[in-house]
Each structure stands twice: as C-alpha cells, then as structure tokens.
Residue frames relative to the residue before (quaternion, step in Angstrom):
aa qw qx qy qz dx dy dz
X 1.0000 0.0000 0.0000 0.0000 0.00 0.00 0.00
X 0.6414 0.4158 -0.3818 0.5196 3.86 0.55 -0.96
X 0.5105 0.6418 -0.4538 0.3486 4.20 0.73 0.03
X 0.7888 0.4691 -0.0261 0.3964 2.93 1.12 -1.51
X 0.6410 0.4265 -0.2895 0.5687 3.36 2.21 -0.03
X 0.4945 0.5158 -0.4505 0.5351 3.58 1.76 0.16
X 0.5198 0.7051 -0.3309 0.3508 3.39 1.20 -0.62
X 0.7184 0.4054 -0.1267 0.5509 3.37 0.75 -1.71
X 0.7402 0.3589 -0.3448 0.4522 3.75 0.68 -1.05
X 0.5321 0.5929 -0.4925 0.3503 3.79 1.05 0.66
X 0.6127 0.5948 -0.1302 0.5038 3.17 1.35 -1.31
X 0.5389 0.6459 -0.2499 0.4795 3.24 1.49 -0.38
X 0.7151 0.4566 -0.1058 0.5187 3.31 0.68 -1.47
X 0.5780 0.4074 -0.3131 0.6339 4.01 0.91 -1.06
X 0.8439 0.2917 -0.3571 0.2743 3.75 -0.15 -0.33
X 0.3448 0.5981 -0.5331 0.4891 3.26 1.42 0.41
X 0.5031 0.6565 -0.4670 0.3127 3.58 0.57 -0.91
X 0.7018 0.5983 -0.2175 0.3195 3.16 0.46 -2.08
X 0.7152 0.5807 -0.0169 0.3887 3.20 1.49 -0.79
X 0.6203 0.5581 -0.1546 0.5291 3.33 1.52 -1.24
X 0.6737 0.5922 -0.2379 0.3726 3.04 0.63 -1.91
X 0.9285 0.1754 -0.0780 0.3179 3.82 0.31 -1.13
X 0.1060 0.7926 -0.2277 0.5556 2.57 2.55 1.18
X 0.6747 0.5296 -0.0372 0.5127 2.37 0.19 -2.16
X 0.7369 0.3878 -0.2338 0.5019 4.25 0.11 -0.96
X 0.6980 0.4310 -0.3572 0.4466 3.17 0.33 -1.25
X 0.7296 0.4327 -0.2986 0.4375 4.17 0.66 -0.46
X 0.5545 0.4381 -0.3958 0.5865 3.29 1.28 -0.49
X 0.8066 0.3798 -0.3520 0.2850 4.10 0.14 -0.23
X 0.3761 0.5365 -0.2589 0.7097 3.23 2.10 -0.45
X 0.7294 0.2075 -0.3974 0.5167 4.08 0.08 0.32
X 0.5372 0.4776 -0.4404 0.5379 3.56 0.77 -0.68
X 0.7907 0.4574 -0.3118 0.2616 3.81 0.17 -0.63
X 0.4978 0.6370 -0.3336 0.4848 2.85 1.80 -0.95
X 0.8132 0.2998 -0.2027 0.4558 3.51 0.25 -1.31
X 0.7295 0.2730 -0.4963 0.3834 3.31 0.24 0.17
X 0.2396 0.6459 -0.4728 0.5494 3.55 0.83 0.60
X 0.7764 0.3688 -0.1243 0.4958 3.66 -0.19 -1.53
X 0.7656 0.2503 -0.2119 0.5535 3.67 0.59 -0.88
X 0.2321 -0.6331 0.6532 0.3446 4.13 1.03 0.15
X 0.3157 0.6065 -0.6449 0.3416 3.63 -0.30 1.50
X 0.0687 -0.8267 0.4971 0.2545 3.85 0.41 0.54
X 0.5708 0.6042 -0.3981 0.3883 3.99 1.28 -0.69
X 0.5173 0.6449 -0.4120 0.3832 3.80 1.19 -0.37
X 0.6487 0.5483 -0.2637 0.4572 3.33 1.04 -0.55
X 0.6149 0.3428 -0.3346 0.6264 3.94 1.35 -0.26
X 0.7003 0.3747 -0.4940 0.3538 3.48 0.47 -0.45
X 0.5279 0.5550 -0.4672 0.4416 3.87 0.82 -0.31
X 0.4644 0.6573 -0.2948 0.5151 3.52 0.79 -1.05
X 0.8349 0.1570 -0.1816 0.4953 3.94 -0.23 -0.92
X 0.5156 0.5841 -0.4567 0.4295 3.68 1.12 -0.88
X 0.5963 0.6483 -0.1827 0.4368 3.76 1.00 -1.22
X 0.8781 0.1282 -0.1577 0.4331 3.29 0.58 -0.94
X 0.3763 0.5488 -0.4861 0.5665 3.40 1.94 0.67
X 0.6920 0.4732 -0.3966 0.3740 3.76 0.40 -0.64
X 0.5404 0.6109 -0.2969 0.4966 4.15 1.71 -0.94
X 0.6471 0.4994 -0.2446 0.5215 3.75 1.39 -1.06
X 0.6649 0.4480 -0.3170 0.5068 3.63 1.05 -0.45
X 0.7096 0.4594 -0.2485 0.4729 3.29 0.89 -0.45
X 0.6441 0.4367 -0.4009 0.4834 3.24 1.24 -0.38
X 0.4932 0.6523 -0.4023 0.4116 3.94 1.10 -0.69
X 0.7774 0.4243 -0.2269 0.4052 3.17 0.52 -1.69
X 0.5956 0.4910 -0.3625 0.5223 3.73 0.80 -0.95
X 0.6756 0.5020 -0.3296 0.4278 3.98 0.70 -0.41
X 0.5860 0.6602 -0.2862 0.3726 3.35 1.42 -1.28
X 0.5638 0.5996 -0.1555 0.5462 3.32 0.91 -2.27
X 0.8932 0.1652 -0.2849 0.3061 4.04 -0.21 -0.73
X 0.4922 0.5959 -0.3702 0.5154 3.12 1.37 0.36
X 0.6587 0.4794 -0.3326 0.4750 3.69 1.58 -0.52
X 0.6529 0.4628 -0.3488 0.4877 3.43 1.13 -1.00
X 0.4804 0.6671 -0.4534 0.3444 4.16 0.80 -0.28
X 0.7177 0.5354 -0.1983 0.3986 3.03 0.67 -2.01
C-alpha cells in the first residue's frame, strides 16, 4: 500500500507541472502587457512573455530538483 501512495503523490507533483508552466506565461504576458500598455512601451509585453516563461523553467527545475532529493 505505501507504493501506491508514493505512486499517486508522484503523479501529483508532475501534474502540477502541466499547470505551472503555462501559468506561469500566461501571467508573465498579461503583466508584460499590462505595463507596456500603461507605459506605451510595446517591447514590455515580450519581455513579460520570457520573464514568464523563465520563471515556469524555474519552477519546473526546482519541483524536479526537490523529487529527486526526497527519492534518494
């Protein structure tokens, strides 16, 4: 039984991913838009955009990092 709940609480953790990652963009391009809107800066809107999907790549490392530490 305790297999089958490391099981589920793995599948758990990878499917947040699925989740974070294009989060993680969609808020970084919706702030990049906001402010460059507000400041009439149209490039604010890619840099949110990558800031967004650099912040989904940290989160995905770290969320990889952490289950690879608790395995060992």
């Amino acid at each position: 039984m305790p297999d089958d709940r490391n099981l589920w609480l793995q599948i758990a953790r990878y499917s947040q991913l699925a989740m974070v990652l294009p989060a993680c963009t969609v808020v970084g391009l919706v702030a990049g838009w906001a402010a460059g809107r507000w400041l009439h800066h149209e490039w604010l809107e890619i840099a949110g955009l990558l800031l967004g999907i650099a912040a989904g790549f940290v989160e995905l490392v770290r969320t990889v990092m952490a289950n690879e530490k608790s395995d060992n």
